[in-house]
C-alpha positions as CSV (number, residue, x, y, z in Angstrom):
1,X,-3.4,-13.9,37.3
2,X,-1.4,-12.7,34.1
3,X,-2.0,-10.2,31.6
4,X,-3.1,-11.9,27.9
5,X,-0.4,-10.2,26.0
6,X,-1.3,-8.1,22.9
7,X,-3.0,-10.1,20.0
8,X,-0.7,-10.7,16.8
9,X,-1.9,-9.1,13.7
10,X,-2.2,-12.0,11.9
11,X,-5.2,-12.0,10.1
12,X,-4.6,-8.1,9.4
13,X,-1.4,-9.6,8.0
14,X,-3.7,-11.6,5.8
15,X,-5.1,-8.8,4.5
16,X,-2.4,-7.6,3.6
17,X,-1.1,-10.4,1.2
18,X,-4.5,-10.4,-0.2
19,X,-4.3,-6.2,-1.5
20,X,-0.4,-7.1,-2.4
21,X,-1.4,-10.4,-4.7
22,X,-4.6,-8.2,-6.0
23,X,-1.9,-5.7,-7.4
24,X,0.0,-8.0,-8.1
25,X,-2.5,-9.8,-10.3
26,X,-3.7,-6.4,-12.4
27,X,-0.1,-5.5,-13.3
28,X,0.8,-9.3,-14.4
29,X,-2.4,-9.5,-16.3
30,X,-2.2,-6.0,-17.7
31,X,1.6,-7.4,-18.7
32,X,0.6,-10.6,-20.9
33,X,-2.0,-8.5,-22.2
34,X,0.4,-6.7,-24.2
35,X,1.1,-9.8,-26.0
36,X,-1.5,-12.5,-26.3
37,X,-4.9,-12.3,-26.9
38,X,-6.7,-13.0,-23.6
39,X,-9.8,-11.7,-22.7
40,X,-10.4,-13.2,-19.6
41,X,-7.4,-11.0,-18.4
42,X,-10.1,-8.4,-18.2
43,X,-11.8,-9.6,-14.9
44,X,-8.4,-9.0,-12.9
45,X,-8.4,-5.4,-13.8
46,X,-9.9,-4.1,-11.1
47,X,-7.0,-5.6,-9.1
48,X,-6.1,-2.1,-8.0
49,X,-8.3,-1.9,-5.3
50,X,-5.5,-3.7,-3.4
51,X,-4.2,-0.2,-3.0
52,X,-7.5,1.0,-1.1
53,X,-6.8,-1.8,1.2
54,X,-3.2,-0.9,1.9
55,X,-4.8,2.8,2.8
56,X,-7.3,1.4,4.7
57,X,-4.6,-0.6,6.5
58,X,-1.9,2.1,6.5
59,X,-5.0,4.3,8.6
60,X,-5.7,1.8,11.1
61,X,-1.5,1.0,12.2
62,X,-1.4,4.8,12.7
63,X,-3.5,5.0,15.4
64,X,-3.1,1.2,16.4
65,X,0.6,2.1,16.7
66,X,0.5,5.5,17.4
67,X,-2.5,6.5,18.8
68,X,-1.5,7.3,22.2
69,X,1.4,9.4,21.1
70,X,-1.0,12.0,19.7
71,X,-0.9,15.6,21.6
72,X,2.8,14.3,22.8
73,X,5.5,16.2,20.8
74,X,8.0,14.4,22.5
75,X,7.2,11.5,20.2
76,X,7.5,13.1,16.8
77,X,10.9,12.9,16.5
78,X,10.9,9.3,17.0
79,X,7.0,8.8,14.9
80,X,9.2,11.1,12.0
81,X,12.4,8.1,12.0
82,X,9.8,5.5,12.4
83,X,8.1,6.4,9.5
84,X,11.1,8.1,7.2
85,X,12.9,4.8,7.8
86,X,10.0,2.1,6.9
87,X,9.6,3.7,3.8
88,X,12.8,5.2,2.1
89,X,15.3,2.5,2.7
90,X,14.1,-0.3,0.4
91,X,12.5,1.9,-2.1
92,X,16.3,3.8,-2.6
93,X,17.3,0.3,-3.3
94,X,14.8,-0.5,-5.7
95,X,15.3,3.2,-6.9
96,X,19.3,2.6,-7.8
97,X,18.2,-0.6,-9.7
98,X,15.7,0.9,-11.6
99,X,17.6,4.3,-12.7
100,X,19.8,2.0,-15.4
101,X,17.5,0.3,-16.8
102,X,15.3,3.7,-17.9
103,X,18.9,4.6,-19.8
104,X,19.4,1.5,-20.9
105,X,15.9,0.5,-22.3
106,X,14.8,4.1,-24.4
107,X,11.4,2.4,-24.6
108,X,11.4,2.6,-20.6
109,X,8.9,4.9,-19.9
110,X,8.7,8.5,-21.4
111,X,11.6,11.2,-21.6
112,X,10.0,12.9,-18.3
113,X,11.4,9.7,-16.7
114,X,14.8,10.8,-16.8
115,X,14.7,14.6,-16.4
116,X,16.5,15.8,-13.3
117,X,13.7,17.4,-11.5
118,X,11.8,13.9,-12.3
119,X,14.5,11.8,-10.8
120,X,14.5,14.6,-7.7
121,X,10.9,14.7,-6.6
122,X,10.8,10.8,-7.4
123,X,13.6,10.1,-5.0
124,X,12.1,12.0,-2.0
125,X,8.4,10.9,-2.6
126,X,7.3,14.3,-3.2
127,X,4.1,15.2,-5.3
128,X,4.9,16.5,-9.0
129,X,3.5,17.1,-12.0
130,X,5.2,13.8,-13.4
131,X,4.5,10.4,-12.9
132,X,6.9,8.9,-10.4
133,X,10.1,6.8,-11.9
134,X,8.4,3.9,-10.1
135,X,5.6,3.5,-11.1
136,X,3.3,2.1,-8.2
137,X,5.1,5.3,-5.9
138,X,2.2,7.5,-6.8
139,X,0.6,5.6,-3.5
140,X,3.8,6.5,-1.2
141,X,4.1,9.9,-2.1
142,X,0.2,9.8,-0.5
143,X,1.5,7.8,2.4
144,X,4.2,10.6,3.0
145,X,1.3,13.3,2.7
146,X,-0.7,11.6,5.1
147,X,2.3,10.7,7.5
148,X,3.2,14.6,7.6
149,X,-0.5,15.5,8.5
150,X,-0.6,13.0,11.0
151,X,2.9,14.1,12.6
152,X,1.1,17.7,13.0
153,X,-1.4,15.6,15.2
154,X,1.3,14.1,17.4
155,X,2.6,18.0,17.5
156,X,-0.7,19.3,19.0
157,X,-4.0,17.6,19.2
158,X,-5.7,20.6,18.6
159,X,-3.5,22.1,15.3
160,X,-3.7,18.2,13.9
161,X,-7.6,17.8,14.5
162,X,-8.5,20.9,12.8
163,X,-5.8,20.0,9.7
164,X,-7.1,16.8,9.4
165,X,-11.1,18.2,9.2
166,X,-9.5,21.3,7.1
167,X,-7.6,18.6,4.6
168,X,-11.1,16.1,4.5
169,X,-13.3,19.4,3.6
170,X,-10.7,20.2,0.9
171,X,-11.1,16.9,-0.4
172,X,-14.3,16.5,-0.7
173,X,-14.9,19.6,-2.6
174,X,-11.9,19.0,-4.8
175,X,-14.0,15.9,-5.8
176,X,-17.2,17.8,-6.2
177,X,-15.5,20.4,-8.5
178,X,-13.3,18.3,-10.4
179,X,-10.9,21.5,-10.9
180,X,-8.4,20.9,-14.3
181,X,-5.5,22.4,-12.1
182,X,-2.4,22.1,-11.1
183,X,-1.7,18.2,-10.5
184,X,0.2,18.7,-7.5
185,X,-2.6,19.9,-5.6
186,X,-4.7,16.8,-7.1
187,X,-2.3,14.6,-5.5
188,X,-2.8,16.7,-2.4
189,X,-6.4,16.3,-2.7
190,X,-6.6,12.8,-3.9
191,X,-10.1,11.7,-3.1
192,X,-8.0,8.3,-1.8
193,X,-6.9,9.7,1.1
194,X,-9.9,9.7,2.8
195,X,-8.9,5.9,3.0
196,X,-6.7,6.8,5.5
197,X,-9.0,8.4,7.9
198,X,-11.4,5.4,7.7
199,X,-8.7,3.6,8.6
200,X,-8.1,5.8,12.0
201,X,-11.9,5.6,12.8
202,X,-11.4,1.6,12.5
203,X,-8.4,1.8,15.0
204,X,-11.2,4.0,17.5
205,X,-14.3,2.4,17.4
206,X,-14.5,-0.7,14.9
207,X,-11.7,-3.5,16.0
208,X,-13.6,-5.4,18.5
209,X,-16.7,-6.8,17.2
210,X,-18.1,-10.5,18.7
211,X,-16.4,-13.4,16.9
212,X,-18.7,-14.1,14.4
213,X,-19.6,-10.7,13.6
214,X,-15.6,-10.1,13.2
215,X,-15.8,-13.4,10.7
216,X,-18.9,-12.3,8.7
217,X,-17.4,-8.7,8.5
218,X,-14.4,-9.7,6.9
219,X,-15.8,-11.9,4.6
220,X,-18.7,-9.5,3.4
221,X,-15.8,-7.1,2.9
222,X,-13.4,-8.5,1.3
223,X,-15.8,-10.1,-1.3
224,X,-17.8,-6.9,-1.8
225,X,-14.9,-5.1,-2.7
226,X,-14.1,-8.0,-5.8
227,X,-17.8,-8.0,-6.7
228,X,-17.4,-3.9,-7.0
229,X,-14.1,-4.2,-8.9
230,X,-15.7,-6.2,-11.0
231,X,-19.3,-4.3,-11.4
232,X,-17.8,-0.6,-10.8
233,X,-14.4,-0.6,-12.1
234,X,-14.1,-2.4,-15.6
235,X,-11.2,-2.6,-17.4
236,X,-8.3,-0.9,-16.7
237,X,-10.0,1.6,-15.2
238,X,-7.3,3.8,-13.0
239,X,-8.1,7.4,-13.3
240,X,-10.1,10.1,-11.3
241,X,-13.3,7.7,-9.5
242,X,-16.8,8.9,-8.5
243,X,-17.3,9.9,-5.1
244,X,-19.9,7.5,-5.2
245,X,-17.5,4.4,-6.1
246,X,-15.0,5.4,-3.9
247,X,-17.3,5.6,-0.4
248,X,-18.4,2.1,-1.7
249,X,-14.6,0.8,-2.0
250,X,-14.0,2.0,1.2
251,X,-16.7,1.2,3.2
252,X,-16.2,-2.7,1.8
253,X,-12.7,-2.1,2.8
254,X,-13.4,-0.5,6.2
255,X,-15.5,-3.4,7.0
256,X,-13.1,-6.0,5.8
257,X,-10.1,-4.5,8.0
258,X,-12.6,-4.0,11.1
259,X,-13.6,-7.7,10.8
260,X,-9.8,-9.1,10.5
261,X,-8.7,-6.9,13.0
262,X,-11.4,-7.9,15.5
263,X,-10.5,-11.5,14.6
264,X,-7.3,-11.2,15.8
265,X,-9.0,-9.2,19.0
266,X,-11.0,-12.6,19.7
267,X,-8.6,-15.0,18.8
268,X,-10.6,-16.7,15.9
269,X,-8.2,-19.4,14.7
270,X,-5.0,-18.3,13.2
271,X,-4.0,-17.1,9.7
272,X,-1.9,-19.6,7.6
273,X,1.8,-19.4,7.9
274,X,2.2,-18.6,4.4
275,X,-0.2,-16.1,4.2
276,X,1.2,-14.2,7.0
277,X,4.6,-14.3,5.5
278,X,2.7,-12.4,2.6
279,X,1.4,-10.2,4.6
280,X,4.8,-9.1,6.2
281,X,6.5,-8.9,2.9
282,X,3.6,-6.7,1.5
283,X,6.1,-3.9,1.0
284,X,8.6,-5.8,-0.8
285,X,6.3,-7.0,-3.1
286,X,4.1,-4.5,-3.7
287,X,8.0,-2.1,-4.4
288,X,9.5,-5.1,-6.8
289,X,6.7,-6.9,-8.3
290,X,6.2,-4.9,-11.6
291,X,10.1,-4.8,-11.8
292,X,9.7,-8.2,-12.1
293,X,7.2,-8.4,-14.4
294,X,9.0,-6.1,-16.3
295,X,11.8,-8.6,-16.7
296,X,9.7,-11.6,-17.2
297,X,7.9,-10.2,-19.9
298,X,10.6,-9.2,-21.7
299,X,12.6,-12.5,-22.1
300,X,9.2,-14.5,-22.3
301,X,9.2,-12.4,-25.6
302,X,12.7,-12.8,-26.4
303,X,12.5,-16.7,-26.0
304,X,9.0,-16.7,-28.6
305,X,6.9,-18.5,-25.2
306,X,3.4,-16.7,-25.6
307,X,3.2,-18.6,-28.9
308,X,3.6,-21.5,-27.4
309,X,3.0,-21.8,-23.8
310,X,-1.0,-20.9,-22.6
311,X,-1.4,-17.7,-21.2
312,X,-2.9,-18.8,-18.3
313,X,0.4,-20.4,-17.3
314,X,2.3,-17.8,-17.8
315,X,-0.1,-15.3,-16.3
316,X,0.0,-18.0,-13.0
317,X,3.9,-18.3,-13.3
318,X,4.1,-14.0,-13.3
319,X,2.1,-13.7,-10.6
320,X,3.9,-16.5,-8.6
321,X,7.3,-15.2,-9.0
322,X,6.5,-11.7,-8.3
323,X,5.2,-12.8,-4.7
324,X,7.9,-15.0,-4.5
325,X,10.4,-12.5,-5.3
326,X,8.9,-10.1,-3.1
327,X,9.1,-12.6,0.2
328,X,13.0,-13.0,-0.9
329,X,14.0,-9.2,-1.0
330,X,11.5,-9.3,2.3
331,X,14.1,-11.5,4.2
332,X,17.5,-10.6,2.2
333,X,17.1,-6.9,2.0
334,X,14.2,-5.1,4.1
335,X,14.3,-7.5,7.2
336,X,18.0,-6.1,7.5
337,X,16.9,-2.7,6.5
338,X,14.4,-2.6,9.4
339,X,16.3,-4.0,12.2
340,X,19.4,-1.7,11.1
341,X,17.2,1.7,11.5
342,X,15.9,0.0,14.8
343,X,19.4,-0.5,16.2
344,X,20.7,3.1,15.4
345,X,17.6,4.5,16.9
346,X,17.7,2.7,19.9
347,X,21.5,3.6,19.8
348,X,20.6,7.5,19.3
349,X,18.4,7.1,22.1
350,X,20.9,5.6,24.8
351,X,19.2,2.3,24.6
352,X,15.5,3.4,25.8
353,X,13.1,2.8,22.9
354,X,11.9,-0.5,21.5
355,X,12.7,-1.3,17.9
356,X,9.4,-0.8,15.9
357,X,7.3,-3.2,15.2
358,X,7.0,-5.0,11.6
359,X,3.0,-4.3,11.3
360,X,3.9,-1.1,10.3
């Protein structure tokens, strides 16, 4: 009797496309806001809890993925590529596109934008006191935080357990002090990053719930977390949260990712085609679709269309061609990226390791 091979991801994929559009949706309507008034554009401002998906996510591939490499320093090296070369690739592209046009256009964010040490710290993903060039980056310079902590894990189970309790307890009093410091360190301690570690425990003990329960988790997740966008996070509303609104976000999101995950685990149905091409051109999207926007925006107001054309349809059209523009640099750009790094690796390592899969 064979072995059922591994479930596909799908429905995680779907996920996925569903945090990507939600970002997707706050920056376009935040966009046209600028130019019409629109005051429905309001409810989509809570879109930004896409991101506490994509942590949520981002916690549960780490130890889907790389769970059983933990305690086995063998493996860093190869986690450390893995993870270096996901991430930096397509975001240099975007980078080198995006450093002309902050020259160009001297309304282009602020002069910290184009200061050297700005440009340095934004090019590596570090945490600074500045806003990163790119805007949306302020969420990979956590990833990269949370990729070196879990890399210490891989090191030694022992020296990554106790950093991971040491950085949660820093956390959590960071958010119960509220300490007007240094910003670096609240980047460090961004109250978000527990996200990740819910993610982890969904990975250990939350993926394989009954079929229906998988189902009715999902869905209770996933619309709990609009209804508490809409309820707890009016507006525009993107700075410093309660700890109160953030263990709601993510325990909507925990569920959510536990219930399409265990979907997947049971085999209920399968997730559209087109939504899991979202899902694998989440990165993409979520790295070009405010460049995007940027553009759009700009020659709708050139050519005089929010005078005449309905906001709603340009709103619709925004968001449409940032996805769609984010599922073309997906297949013309980081597709190649990916299964370049893959090759070399697999080149570095005489031809014994796998190339790594896209969920990640």
């Amino acid at each position: 009797m064979g072995v059922n091979p591994p479930p596909k991801l799908e429905w995680l994929q779907a996920g996925r496309a569903f945090a990507a559009l939600s970002v997707a949706s706050l920056h376009a309507a935040g966009a046209v806001a600028r130019h019409v008034d629109a005051p429905y554009l309001v409810l989509f401002g809570g879109g930004h809890v896409g991101v506490d998906i994509f942590f949520v996510i981002s916690g549960f591939i780490m130890m889907h993925v790389h769970g059983k490499e933990i305690g086995r320093p063998e493996r860093a090296a190869h986690f450390v590529y893995r993870r270096v070369t996901r991430i930096y690739p397509l975001y240099w592209v975007v980078f080198a596109l995006v450093i002309p046009l902050y020259f160009a256009f001297p309304d282009a964010g602020d002069g910290r934008h184009r200061e050297l040490s700005n440009l340095l710290t934004s090019f590596f993903l570090l945490p600074s006191a500045s806003k990163p060039l790119i805007g949306v980056a302020w969420t990979l310079v956590l990833e990269m935080i949370f990729y070196a902590v879990f890399t210490v894990l891989i090191l030694s189970r022992r020296w990554g357990a106790m950093l991971f309790a040491a950085w949660i307890a820093l956390i959590l009093l960071h958010a119960a002090i509220r300490p007007a410091g240094d910003p670096v360190v609240g980047t460090l301690l961004n109250v978000r990053c527990l996200e990740f570690m819910a993610g982890m425990v969904v990975a250990v003990w939350a993926s394989h719930l009954p079929g229906r329960m998988a189902v009715a988790s999902a869905i209770t997740g996933l619309v709990g977390l609009v209804a508490a966008a809409l309820v707890l996070l009016p507006g525009w509303y993107e700075g410093p949260r309660p700890m109160a609104v953030q263990v709601v976000l993510m325990v909507f999101c925990a569920g959510a990712v536990a219930g399409l995950v265990s979907m997947d685990v049971a085999r209920v149905g399968r997730a559209p085609r087109l939504v899991v091409v979202l899902g694998n051109a989440t990165y993409s999207i979520y790295l070009v679709h405010w460049l995007i926007g940027w553009v759009l925006t700009r020659v709708l107001q050139r050519v005089g269309a929010y005078h005449v054309v309905p906001s709603g349809v340009i709103y619709g059209g925004i968001v449409l061609a940032m996805a769609a523009g984010g599922v073309v640099v997906y297949f013309l750009v980081e597709r190649p990226l990916l299964a370049l790094a893959a090759r070399y690796w697999r080149l570095l390592a005489g031809g014994r390791v796998a190339p790594a899969p896209r969920a990640g």
